[in-house]
Chimera marker file (.cmm) of the C-alpha trace (Angstrom):
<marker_set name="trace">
<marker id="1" x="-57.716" y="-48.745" z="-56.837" r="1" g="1" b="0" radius="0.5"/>
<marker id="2" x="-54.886" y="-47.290" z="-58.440" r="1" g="1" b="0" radius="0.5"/>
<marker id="3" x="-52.334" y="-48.895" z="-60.374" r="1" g="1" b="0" radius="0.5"/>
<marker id="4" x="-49.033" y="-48.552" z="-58.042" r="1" g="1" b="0" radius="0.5"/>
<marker id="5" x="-51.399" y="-50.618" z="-55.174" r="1" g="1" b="0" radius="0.5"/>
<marker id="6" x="-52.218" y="-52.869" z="-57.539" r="1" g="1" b="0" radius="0.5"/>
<marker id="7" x="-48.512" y="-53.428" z="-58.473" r="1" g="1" b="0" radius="0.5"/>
<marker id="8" x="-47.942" y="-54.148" z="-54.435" r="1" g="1" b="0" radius="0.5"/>
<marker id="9" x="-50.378" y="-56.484" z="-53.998" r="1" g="1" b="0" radius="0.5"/>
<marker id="10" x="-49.742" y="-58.418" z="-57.341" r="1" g="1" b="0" radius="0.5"/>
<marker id="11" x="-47.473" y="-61.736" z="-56.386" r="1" g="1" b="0" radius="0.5"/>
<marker id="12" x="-46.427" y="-61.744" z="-59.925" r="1" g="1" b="0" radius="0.5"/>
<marker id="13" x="-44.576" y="-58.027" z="-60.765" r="1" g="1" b="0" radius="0.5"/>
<marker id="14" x="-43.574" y="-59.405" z="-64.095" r="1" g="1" b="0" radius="0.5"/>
<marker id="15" x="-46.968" y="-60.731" z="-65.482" r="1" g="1" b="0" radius="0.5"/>
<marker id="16" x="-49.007" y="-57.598" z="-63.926" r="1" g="1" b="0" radius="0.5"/>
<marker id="17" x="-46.289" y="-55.119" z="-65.904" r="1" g="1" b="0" radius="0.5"/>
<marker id="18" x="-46.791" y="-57.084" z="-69.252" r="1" g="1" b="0" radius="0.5"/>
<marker id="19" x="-50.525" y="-57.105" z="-68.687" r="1" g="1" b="0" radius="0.5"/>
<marker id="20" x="-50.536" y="-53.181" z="-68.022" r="1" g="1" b="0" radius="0.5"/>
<marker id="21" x="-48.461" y="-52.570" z="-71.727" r="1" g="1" b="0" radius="0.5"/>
<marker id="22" x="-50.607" y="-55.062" z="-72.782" r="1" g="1" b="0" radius="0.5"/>
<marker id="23" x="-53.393" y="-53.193" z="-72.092" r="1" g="1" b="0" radius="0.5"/>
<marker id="24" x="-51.565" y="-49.480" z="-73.141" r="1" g="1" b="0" radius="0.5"/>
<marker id="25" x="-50.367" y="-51.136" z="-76.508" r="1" g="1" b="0" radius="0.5"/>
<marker id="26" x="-53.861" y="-50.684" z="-77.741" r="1" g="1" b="0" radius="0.5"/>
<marker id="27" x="-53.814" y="-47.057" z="-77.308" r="1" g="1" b="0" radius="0.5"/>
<marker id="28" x="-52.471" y="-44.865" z="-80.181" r="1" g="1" b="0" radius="0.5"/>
<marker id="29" x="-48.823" y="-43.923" z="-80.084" r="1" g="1" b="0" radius="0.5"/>
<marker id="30" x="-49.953" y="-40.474" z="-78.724" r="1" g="1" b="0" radius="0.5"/>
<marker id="31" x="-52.530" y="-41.498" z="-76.186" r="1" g="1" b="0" radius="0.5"/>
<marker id="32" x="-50.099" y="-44.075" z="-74.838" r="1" g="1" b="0" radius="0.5"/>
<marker id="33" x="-47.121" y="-41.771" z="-74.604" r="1" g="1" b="0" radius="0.5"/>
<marker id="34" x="-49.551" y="-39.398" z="-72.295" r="1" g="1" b="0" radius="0.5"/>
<marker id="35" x="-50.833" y="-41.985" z="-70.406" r="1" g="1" b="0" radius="0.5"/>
<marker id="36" x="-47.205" y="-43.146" z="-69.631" r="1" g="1" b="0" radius="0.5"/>
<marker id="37" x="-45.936" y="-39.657" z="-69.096" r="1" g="1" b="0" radius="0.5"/>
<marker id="38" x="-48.703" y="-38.889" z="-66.336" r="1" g="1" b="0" radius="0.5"/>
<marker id="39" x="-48.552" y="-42.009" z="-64.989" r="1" g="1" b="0" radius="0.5"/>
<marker id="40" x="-44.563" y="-42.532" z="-64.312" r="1" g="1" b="0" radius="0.5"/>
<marker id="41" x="-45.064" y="-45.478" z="-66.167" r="1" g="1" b="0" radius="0.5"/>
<marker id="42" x="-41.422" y="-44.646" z="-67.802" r="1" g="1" b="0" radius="0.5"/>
<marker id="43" x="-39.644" y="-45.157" z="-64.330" r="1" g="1" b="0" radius="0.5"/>
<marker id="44" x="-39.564" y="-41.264" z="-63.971" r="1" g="1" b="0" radius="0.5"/>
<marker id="45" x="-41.639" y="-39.338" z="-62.209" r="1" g="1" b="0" radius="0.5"/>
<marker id="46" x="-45.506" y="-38.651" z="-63.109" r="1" g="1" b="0" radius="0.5"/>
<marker id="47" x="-45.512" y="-35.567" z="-64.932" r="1" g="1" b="0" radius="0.5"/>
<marker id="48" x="-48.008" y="-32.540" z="-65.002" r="1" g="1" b="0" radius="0.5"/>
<marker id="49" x="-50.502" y="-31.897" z="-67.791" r="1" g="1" b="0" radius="0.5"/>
<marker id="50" x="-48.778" y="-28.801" z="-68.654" r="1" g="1" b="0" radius="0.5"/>
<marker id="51" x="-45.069" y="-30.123" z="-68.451" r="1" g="1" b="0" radius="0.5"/>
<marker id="52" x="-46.596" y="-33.419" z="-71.060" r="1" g="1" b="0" radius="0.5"/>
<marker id="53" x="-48.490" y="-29.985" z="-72.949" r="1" g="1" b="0" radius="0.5"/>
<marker id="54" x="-44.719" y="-28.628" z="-73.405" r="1" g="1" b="0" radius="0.5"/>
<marker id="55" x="-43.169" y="-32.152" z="-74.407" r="1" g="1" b="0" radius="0.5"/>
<marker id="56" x="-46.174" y="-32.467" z="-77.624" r="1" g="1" b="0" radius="0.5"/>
<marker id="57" x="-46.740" y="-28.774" z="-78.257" r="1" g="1" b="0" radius="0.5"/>
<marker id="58" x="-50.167" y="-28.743" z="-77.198" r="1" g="1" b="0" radius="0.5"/>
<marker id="59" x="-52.070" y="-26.862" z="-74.428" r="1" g="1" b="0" radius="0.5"/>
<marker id="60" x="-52.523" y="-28.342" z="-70.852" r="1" g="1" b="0" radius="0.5"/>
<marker id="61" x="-56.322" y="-29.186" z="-71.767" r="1" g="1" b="0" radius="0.5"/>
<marker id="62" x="-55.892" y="-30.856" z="-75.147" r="1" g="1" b="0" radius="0.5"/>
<marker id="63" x="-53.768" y="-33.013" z="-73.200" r="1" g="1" b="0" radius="0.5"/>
<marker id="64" x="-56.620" y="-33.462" z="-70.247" r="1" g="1" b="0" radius="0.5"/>
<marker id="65" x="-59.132" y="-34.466" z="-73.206" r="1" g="1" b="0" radius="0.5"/>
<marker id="66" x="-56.585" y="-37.207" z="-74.585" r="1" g="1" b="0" radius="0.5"/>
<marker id="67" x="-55.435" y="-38.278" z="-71.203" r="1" g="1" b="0" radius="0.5"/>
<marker id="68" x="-59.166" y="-38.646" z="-70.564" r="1" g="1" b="0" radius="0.5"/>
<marker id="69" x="-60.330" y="-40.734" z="-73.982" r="1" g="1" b="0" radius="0.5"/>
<marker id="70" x="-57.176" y="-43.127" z="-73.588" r="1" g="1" b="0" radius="0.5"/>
<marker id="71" x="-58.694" y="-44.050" z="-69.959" r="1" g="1" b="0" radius="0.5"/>
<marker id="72" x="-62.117" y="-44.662" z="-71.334" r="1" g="1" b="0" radius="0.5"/>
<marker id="73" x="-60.513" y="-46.736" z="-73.685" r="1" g="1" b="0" radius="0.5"/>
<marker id="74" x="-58.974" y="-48.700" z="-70.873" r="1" g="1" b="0" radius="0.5"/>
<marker id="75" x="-62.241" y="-48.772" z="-69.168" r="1" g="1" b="0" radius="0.5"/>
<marker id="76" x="-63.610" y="-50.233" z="-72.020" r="1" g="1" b="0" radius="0.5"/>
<marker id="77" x="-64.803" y="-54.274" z="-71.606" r="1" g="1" b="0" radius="0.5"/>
<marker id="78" x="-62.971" y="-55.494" z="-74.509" r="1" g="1" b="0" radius="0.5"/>
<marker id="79" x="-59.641" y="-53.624" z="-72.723" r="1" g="1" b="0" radius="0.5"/>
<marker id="80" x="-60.659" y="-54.455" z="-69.282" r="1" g="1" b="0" radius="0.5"/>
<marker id="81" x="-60.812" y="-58.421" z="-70.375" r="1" g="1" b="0" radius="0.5"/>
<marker id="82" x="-56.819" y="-58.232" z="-70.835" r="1" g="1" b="0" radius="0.5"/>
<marker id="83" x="-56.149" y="-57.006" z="-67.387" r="1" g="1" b="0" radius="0.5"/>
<marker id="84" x="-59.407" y="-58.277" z="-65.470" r="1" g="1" b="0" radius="0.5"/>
<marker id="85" x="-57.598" y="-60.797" z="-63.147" r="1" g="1" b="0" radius="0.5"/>
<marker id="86" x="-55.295" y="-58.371" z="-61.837" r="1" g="1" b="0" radius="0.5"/>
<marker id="87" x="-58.062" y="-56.344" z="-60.246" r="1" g="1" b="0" radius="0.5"/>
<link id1="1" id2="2" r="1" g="1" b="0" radius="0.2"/>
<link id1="2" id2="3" r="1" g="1" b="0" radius="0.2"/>
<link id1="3" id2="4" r="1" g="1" b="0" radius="0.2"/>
<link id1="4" id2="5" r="1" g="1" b="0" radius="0.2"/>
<link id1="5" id2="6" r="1" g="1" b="0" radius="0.2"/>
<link id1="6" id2="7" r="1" g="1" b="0" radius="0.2"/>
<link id1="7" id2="8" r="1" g="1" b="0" radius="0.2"/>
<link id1="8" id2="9" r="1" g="1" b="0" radius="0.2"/>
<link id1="9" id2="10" r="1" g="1" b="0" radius="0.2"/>
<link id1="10" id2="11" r="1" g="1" b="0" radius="0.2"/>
<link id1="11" id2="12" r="1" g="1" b="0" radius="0.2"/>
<link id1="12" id2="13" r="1" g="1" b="0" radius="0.2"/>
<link id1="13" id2="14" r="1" g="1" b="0" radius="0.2"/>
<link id1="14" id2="15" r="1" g="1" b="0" radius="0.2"/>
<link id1="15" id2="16" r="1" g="1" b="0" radius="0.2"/>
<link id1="16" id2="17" r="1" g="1" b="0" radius="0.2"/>
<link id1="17" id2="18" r="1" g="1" b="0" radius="0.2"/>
<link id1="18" id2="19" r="1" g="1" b="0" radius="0.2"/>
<link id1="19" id2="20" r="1" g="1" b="0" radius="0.2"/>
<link id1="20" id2="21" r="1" g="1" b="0" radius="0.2"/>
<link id1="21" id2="22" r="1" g="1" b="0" radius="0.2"/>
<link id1="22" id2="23" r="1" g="1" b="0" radius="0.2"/>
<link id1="23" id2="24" r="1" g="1" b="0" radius="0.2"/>
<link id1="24" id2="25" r="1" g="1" b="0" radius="0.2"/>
<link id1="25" id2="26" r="1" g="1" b="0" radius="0.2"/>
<link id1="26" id2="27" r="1" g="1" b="0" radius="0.2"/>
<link id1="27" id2="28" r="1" g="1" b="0" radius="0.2"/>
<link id1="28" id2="29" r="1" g="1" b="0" radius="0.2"/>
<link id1="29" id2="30" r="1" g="1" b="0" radius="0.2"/>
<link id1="30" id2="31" r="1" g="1" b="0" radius="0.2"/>
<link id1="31" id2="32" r="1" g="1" b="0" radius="0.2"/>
<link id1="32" id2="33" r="1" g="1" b="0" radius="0.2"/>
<link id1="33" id2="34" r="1" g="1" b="0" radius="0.2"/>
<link id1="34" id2="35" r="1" g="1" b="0" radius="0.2"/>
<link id1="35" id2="36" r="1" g="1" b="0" radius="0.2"/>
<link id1="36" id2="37" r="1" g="1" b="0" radius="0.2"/>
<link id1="37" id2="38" r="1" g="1" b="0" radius="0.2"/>
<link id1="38" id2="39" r="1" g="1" b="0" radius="0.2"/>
<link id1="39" id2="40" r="1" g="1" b="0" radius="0.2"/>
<link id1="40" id2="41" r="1" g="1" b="0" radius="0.2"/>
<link id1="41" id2="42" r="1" g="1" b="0" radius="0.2"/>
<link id1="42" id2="43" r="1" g="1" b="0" radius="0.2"/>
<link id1="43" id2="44" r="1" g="1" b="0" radius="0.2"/>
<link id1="44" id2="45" r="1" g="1" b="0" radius="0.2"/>
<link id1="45" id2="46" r="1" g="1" b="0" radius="0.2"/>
<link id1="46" id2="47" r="1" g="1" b="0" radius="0.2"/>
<link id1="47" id2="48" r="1" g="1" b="0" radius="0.2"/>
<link id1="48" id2="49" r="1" g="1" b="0" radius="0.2"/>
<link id1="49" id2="50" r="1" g="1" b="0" radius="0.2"/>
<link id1="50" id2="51" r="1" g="1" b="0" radius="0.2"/>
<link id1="51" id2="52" r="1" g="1" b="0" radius="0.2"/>
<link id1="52" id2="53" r="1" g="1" b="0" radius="0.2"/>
<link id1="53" id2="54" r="1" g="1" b="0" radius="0.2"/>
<link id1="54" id2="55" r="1" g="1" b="0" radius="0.2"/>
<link id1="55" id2="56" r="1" g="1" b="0" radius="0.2"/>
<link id1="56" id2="57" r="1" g="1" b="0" radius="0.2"/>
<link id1="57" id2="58" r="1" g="1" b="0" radius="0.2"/>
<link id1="58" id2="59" r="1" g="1" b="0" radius="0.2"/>
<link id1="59" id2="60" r="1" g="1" b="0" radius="0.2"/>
<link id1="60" id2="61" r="1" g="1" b="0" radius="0.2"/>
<link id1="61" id2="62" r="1" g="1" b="0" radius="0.2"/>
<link id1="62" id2="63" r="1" g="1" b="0" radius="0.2"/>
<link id1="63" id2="64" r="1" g="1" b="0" radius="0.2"/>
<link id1="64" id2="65" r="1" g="1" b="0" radius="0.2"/>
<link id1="65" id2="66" r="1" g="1" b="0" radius="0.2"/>
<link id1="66" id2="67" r="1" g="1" b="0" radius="0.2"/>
<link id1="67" id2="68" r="1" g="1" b="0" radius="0.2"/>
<link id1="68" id2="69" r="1" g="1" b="0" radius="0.2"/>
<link id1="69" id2="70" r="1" g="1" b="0" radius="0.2"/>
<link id1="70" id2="71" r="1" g="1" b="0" radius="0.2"/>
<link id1="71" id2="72" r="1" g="1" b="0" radius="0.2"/>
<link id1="72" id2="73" r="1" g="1" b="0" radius="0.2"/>
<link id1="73" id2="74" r="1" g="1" b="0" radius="0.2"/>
<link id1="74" id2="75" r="1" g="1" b="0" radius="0.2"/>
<link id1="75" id2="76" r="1" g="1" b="0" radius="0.2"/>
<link id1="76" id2="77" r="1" g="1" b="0" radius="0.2"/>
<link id1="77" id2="78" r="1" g="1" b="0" radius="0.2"/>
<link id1="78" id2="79" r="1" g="1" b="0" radius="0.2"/>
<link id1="79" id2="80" r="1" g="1" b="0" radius="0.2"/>
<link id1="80" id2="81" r="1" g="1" b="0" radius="0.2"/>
<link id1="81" id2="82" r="1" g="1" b="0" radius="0.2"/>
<link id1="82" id2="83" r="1" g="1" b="0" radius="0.2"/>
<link id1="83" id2="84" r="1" g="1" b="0" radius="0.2"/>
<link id1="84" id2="85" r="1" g="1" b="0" radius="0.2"/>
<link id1="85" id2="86" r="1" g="1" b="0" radius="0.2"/>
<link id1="86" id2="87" r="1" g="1" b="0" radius="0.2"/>
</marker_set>
């Protein structure tokens, strides 16, 4: 399920936004920033892996291979515990 239908369906907004930074502030700075970036988490649009590339200086696939280890740190069971009620 992704995270913008699980925003819809959660009756508490507030509590399932403070979960998900809960959740993203135990990323590093860098892998949070990405995840953010692609994510529209910001309030902007979700960006490209090539426009997020530009924004750190690093190629389009270096930024697939962090966007990737920051979600299997999210997938994690120790991460999942924080957010596990919402799903």
């Amino acid at each position: 399920m992704l995270l913008s239908e699980l925003y819809q369906k959660s009756n508490d907004k507030r509590r399932f936004l403070q979960r998900v930074d809960l959740a993203l502030q135990t990323l590093k700075d860098q892998e949070r920033k990405i995840i953010e970036l692609r994510y529209g988490l910001t309030g902007k649009e979700p960006m490209t892996l090539q426009q997020i590339g530009t924004l750190f200086d690093l190629s389009r696939e270096r930024i697939r291979q962090l966007e990737a280890r920051a979600l299997r740190k999210l997938r994690h069971p120790s991460r999942l515990n924080r957010i596990r009620d919402l799903l």
